[in-house]
C-alpha positions as CSV (number, residue, x, y, z in Angstrom):
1,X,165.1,155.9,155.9
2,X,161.5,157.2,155.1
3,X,159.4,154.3,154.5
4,X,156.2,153.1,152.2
5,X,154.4,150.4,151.2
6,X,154.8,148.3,148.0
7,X,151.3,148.5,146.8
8,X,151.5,146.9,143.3
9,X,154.1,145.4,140.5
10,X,155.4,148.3,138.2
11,X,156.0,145.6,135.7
12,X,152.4,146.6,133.5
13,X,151.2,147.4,130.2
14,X,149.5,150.5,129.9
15,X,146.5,149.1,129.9
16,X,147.4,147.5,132.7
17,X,148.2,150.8,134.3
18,X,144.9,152.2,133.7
19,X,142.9,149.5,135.3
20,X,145.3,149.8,138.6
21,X,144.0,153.5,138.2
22,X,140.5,152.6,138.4
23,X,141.1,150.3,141.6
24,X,143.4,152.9,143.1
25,X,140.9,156.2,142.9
26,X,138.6,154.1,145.6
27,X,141.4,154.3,148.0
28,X,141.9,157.5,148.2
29,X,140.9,159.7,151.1
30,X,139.6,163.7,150.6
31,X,139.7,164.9,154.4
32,X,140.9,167.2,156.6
33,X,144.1,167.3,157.6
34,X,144.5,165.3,161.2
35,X,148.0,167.2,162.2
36,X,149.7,170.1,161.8
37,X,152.0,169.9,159.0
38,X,155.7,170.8,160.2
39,X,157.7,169.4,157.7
40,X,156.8,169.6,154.0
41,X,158.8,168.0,150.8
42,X,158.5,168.9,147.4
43,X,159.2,166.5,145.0
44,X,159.7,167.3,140.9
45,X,160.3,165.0,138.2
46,X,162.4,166.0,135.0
47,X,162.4,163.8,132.2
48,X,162.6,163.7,128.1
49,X,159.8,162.4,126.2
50,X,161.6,159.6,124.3
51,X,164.1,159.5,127.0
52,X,164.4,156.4,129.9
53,X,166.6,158.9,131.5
54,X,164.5,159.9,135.2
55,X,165.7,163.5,137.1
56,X,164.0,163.6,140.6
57,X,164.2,165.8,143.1
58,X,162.8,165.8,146.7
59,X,163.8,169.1,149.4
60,X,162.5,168.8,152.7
61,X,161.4,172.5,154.4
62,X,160.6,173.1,157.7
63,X,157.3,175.4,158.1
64,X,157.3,178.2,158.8
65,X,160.5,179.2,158.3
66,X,161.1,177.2,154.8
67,X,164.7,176.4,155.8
68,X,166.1,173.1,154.2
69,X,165.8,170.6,156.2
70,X,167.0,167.6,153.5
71,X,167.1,167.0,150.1
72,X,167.6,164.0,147.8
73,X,168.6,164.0,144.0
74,X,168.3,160.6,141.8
75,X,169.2,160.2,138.3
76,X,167.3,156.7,137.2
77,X,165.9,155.0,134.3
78,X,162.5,154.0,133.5
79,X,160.9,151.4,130.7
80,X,157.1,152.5,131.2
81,X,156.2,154.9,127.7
82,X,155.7,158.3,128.2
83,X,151.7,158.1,128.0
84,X,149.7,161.2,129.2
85,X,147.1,160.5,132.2
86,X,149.8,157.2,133.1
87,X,153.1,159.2,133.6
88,X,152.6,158.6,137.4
89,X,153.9,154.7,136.4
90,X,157.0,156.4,134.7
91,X,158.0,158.7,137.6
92,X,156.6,157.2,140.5
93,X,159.8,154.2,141.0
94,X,162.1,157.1,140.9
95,X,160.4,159.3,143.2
96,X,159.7,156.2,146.0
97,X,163.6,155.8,145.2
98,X,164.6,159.2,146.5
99,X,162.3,159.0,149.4
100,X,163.8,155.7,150.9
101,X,167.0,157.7,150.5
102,X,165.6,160.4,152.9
103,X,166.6,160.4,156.8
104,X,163.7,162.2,158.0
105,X,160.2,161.7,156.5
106,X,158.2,164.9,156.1
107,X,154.6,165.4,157.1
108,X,153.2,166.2,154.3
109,X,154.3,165.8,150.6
110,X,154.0,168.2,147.5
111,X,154.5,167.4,144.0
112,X,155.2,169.5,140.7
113,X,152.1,167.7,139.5
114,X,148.6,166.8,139.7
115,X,146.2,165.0,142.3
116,X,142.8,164.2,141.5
117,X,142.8,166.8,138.9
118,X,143.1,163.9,136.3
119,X,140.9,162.5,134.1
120,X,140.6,159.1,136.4
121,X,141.3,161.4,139.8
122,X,143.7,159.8,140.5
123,X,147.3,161.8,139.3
124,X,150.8,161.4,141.4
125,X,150.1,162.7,144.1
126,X,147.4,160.7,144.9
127,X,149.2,157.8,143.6
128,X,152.6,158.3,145.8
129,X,150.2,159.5,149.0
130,X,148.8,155.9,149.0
131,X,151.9,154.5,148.7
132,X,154.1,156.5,151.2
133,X,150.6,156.8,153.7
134,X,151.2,160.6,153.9
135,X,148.7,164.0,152.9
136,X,150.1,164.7,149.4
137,X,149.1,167.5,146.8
138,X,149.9,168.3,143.8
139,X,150.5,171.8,143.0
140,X,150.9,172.1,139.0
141,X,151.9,174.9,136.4
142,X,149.9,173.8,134.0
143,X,145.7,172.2,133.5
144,X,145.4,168.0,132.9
145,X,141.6,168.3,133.9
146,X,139.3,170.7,135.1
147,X,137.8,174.3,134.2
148,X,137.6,177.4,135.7
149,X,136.9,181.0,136.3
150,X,139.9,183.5,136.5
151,X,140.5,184.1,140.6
152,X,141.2,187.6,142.0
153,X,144.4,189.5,141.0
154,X,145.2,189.3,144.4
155,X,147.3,186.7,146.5
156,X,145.3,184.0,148.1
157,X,143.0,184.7,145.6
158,X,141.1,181.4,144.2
159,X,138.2,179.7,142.1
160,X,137.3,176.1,142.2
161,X,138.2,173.7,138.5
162,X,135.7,171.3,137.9
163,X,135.5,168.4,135.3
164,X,132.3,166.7,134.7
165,X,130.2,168.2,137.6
166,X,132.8,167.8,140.3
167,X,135.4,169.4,141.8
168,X,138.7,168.7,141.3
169,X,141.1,171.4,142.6
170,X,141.5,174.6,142.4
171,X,143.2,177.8,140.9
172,X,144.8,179.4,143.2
173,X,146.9,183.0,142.6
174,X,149.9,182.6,145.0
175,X,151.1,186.2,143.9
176,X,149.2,188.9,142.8
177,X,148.6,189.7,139.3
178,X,150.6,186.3,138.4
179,X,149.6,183.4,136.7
180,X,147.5,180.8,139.4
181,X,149.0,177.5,140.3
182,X,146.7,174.4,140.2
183,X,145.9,173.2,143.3
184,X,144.6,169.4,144.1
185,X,144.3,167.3,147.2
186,X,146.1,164.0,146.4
187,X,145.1,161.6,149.6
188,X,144.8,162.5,153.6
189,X,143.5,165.8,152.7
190,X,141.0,167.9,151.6
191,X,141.0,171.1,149.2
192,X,140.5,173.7,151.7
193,X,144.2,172.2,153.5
194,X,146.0,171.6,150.0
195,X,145.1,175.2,149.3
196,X,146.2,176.7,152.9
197,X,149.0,174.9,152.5
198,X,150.1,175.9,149.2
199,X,149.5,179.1,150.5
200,X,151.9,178.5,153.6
201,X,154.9,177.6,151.7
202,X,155.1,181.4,150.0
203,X,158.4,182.2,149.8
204,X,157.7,184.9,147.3
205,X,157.5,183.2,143.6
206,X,154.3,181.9,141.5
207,X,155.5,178.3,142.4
208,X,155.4,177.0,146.4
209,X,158.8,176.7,148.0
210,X,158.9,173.0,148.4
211,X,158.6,172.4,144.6
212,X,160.4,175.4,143.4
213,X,163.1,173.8,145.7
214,X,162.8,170.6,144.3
215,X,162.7,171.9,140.5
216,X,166.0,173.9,141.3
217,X,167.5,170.5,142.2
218,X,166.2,168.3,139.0
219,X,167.7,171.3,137.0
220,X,171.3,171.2,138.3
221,X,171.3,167.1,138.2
222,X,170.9,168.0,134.4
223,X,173.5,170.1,134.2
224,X,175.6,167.9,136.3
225,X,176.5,170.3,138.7
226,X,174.8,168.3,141.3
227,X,176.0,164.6,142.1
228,X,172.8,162.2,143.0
229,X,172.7,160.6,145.9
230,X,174.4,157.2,146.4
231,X,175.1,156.4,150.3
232,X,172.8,155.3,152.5
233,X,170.2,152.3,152.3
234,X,167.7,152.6,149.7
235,X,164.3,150.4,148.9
236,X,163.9,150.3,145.2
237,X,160.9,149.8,144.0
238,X,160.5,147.2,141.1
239,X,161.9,147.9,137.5
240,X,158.9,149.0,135.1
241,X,158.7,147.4,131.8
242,X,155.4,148.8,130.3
243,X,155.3,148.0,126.6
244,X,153.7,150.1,123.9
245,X,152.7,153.5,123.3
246,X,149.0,154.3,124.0
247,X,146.5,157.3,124.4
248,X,144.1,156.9,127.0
């Protein structure tokens, strides 16, 4: 059973949730990686807006081969509002969920999401990399925070995104002439190993294998051609009952 760390109540207001955030961002650590990663999970998170339905999905690949190592699905409900900036409080349960379902615990950890390209720095990935004490990054298809200038047409190709003078991630063109994929370290590593990472889990679409993986999963629990997981021990974190609907 992969372990982590219960690091707060889930049971918050959003308001709540945002001053967590603030106490949270000065625990996170931008460095360079310490190991070679060997393992790597991706981890995606399917949900409907009005919905307390949660899809998650966490594949574990081996580098750098990318063969499947594990893979857990969950289907789960949350209380916590769908609030942009907070939805790490609405997936995170479920994801911790599907990890202390997992019999191996990756090196590193990559989710369909952002890191400290948020506008508090501190997005899923770094939230769950505290939690699960593991380098995390979030690898998105889409911009939370951040500018930047178009990279190179060509793979590997990449420009930095900053928001308000700093620098957040980066976009990074994982095939040529595509659309980037926005890069951001999320704790226990820096931007130069989430991008070389990213770029080590090619196997030979826009998004990285790990997540692609991971989406593929989420998507056939919806469909119900997958069953979720149920054997095995698992350490739930605690229910979330977040009230209200806020923009913050």
């Amino acid at each position: 059973m992969a372990n982590f760390e219960q690091l707060h109540e889930w049971d918050l207001t959003p308001r709540e949730a945002v001053e967590l955030q603030k106490r949270l961002r000065e625990r996170v650590r931008i460095e360079p990686l310490r190991k070679k990663v060997e393992t790597v999970a991706g981890a995606d998170i399917s949900f409907n807006k009005f919905d307390q339905t949660i899809y998650t999905g966490i594949v574990v690949l081996r580098l750098p081969t990318l063969e499947v190592v594990e893979e857990v699905g969950l289907v789960s409900e949350t209380k916590f509002p769908y609030v942009p900036g907070l939805l790490s409080f609405r997936e995170s349960p479920s994801v911790l969920e599907a990890w202390a379902k997992l019999k191996t615990e990756p090196d590193a950890v990559m989710f369909d999401g952002q890191g400290l390209a948020h506008p508090r720095r501190v997005g899923i990935a770094c939230h769950v990399g505290l939690i699960v004490k593991r380098p995390t990054l979030g690898c998105a298809k889409s911009v939370l925070t951040g500018k930047y200038e178009e990279p190179g047409e060509g793979r590997g190709a990449w420009s930095p995104m900053t928001d308000k003078g700093e620098t957040v991630g980066a976009a990074v063109r994982t095939k040529t002439r595509v659309q980037p994929i926005y890069v951001s370290p999320g704790h226990l590593i820096d931007l130069e190993g989430a991008i070389h990472l990213t770029l080590a889990c090619d196997g030979g679409y826009r998004q990285p294998e790990p997540t692609r993986r991971a989406h593929l999963l989420v998507n056939a629990l919806r469909r119900g051609e997958r069953a979720p997981a149920s054997d095995g021990p698992t350490k739930k974190p605690d229910d979330t009952q977040g009230q209200g609907s806020f923009e913050f």
